[in-house]
N, C-alpha and C positions, 0 to 999 in steps of 0.2 A: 504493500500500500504506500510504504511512503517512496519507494522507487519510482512507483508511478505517479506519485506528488509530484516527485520530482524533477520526472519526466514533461511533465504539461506543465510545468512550471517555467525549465529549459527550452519547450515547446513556445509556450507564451511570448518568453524573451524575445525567441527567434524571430515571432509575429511581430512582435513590435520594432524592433531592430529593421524588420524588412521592409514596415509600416515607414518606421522613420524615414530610413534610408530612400522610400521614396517621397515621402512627405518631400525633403530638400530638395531632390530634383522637380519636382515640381516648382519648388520655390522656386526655379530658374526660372530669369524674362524672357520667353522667346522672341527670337527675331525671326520671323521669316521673311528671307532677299531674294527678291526676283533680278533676271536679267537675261539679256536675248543673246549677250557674247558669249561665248567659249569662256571655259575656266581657265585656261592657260593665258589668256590676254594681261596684261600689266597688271591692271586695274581690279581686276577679280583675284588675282597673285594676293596682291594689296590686302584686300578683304578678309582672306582666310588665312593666310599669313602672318600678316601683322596686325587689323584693326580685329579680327578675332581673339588673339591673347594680348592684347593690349588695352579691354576692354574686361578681362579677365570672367572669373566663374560665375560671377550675377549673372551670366547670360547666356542663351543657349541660339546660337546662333546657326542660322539653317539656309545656306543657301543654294539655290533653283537657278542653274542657268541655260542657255540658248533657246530659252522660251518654253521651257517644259513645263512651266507651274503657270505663266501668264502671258501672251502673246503682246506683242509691241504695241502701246500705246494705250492697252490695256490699264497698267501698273497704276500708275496713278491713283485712278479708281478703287481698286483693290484695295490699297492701304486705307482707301478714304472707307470703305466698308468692311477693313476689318480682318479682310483676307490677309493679307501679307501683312507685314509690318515696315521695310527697308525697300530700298532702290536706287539706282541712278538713273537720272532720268535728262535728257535733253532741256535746254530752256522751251523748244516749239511744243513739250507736251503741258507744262506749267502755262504757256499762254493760251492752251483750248479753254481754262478756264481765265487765267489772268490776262488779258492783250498786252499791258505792260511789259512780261518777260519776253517779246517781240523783238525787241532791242538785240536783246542779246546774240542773237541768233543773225542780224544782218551783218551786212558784209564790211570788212576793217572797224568793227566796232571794238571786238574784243582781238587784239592785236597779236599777240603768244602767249604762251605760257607761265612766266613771268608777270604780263599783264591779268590776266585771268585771277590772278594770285592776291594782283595788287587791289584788283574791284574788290573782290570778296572779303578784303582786310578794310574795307575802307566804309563809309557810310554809304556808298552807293550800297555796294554788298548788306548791309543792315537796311536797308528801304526793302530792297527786294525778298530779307528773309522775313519781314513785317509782312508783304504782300502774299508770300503764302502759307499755306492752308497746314503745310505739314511742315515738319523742322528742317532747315536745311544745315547739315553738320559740315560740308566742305562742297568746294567743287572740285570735276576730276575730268583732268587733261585728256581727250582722246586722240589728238590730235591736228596738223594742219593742213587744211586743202591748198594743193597747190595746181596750176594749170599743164595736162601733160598735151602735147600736140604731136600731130606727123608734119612734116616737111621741115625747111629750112626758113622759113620766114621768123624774123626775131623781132620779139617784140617787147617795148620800149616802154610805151603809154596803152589805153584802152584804145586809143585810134589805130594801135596798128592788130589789135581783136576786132575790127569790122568787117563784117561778113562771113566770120568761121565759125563752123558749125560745130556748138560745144555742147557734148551732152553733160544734162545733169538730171538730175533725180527727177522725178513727177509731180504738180504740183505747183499751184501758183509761187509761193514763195521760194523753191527752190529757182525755178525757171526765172524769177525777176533778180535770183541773184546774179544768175549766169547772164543776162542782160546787164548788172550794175559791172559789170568787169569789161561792156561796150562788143560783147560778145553774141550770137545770134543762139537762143539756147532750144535746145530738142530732147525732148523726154526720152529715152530710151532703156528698157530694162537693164539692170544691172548686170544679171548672167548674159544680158546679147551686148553687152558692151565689146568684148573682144572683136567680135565677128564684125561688129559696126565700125570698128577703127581698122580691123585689116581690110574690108572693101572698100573705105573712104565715104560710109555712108554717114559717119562723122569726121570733123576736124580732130577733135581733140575732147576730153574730157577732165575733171576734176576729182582729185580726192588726196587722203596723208600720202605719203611716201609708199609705210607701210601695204597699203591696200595694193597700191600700183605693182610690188611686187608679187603680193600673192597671187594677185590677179595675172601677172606676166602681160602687163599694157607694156612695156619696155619693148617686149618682140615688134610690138607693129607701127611702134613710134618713135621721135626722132629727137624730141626736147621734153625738157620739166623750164617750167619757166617759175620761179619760187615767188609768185607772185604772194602768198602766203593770206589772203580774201579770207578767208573762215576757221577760224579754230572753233574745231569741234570740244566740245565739253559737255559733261552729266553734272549733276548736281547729286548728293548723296545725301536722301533724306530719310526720315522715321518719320512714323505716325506721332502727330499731336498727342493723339491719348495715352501712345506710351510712355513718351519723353515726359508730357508735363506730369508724369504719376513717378518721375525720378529720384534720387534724393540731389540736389547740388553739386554734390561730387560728384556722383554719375553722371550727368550729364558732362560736366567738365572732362571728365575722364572721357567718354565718348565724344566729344569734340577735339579732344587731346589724341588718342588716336585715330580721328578720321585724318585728320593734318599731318600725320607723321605716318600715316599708309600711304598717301596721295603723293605726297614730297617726295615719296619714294619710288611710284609707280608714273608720275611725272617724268624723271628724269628717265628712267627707262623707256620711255618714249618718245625723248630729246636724244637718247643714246642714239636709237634707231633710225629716228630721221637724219640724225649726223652720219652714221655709216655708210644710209643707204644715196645719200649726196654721191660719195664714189662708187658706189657699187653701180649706179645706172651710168654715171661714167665711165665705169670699166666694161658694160654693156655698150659704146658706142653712141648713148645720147648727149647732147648737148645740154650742160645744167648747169643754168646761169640767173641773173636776177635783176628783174626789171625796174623803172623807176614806180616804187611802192606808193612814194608819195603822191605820186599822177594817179596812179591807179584807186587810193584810197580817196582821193578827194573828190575826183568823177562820179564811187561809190558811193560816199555818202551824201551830196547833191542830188544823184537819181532817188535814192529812198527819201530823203527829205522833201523832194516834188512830188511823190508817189503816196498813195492811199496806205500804204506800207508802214510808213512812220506816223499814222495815226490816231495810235495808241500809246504812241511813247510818249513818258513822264514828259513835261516841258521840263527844257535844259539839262536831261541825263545824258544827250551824247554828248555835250558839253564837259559835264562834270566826268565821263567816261574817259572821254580823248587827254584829258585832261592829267588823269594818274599815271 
């Protein structure tokens, strides 16, 4: 009898022990992270690398990528209802509901890398994390489009982009950018883009470095002209309802390493676009670099005349150009 006391006793322990032991896991905050890249990209490195143990055991962190938990442009939404908790996201998906984040996204507004860095330390970056809906913890560098062509013709200013046929993405705004560059722009799929630049059913197209290699645009064309129009960027944000049920420190802490993932997945993408400068010159293109300043000021003129900059804050390109 009392063996078996002691037995459902050691029993009970066990209960509770495995009780507890999940009690605290529970305790954990999840995060569930959507994302449409591949894991291996910078930026996702970043995430699960460093802003995962840098963030430490308060949280349980679960990230979805190339679209398996939420398909693109989706995300947003999700967090806002509860699905997901995390994301990076484009400024174009924060202006379907804010017009203001418009800005962001036109053409020589947000200049490189560095610059990107500087908005979002600065009050302009504190207007826009007021404006939306969910926290935004850092922004994160994906990149800089630059213009790739076939032939020999060099070009200077947007005037000597007149009349060549440059594809870009679908889409009023993309196409008005590929016009702000003085360019004649045409939608074309992305998987038909090769085929389109080896029969000269395009001039030339747009994107990072990076891309232009995986894609192998280098076979069928002749120049990069680093005209540098668009840095792409996500912004890395949580849900309102998680963040603001924080303590102080955690939040800090998770502001503290989203900054110190991105700093790092940043440069790793500075690495790249520096290599791949010679690498397309080791391929036989010509990569060289036009006057930026012609080319940005043309840009922002067009969108300033254009129904485009309609929504932008009075005097944020101002206070943007400015840092």
């Amino acid at each position: 009898m009392k063996w078996n006391s002691m037995t459902n006793l050691m029993a009970a322990g066990a209960l509770i022990l495995s009780l507890g032991g999940h009690a605290v896991a529970q305790d954990k905050i999840t995060l569930v992270f959507t994302d449409v890249s591949p894991a291996d990209v910078p930026r996702n490195v970043a995430l699960t690398d460093i802003f995962a143990k840098e963030i430490g055991d308060a949280f349980d962190l679960q990230p979805h990528f190339q679209g398996t938990l939420f398909k693109q442009g989706t995300e947003l939404v999700a967090i806002q209802r509860g699905n997901a908790q995390m994301a990076s996201l484009p400024p174009s998906d924060f202006a379907n509901q804010v017009p203001a984040f418009d800005i962001l996204g036109a053409a020589y507004v947000i200049r490189d890398a560095a610059h990107l860095k500087a908005v979002f330390d600065s009050e302009v970056g504190d207007y826009f994390r007021q404006l939306a809906r969910e926290k935004i913890l850092a922004p994160v560098y994906y990149g800089t489009r630059q213009v790739n062509l076939r032939g020999d013709k060099h070009i200077e200013t947007p005037a000597d982009m007149a009349g060549l046929k440059l594809r870009m993405p679908g889409g009023d705004s993309w196409q008005f950018l590929g016009a702000s560059l003085g360019a004649n722009p045409v939608p074309i799929a992305y998987a038909e883009l090769y085929t389109a630049l080896q029969t000269g059913a395009v001039d030339g197209q747009d994107n990072p470095l990076p891309n232009d290699k995986v894609m192998k645009f280098y076979e069928v064309t002749n120049q990069i002209v680093l005209t540098g129009h668009n840095v792409g960027f996500g912004l890395l944000i949580i849900s309102s309802d998680v963040f603001n049920k924080l303590t102080p420190e955690q939040q800090q802490t998770m502001r503290d390493a989203a900054n110190e993932a991105y700093d790092w997945a940043d440069q790793q993408y500075l690495n790249q676009e520096a290599e791949l400068v010679q690498f397309f010159k080791d391929q036989g293109l010509n990569v060289y670099t036009p006057d930026v300043d012609a080319f940005r000021a043309y840009a922002q003129k067009k969108y300033q005349e254009s129904p485009f900059s309609a929504s932008w804050p009075e005097g944020m390109l101002d206070k943007i150009n400015a840092l």
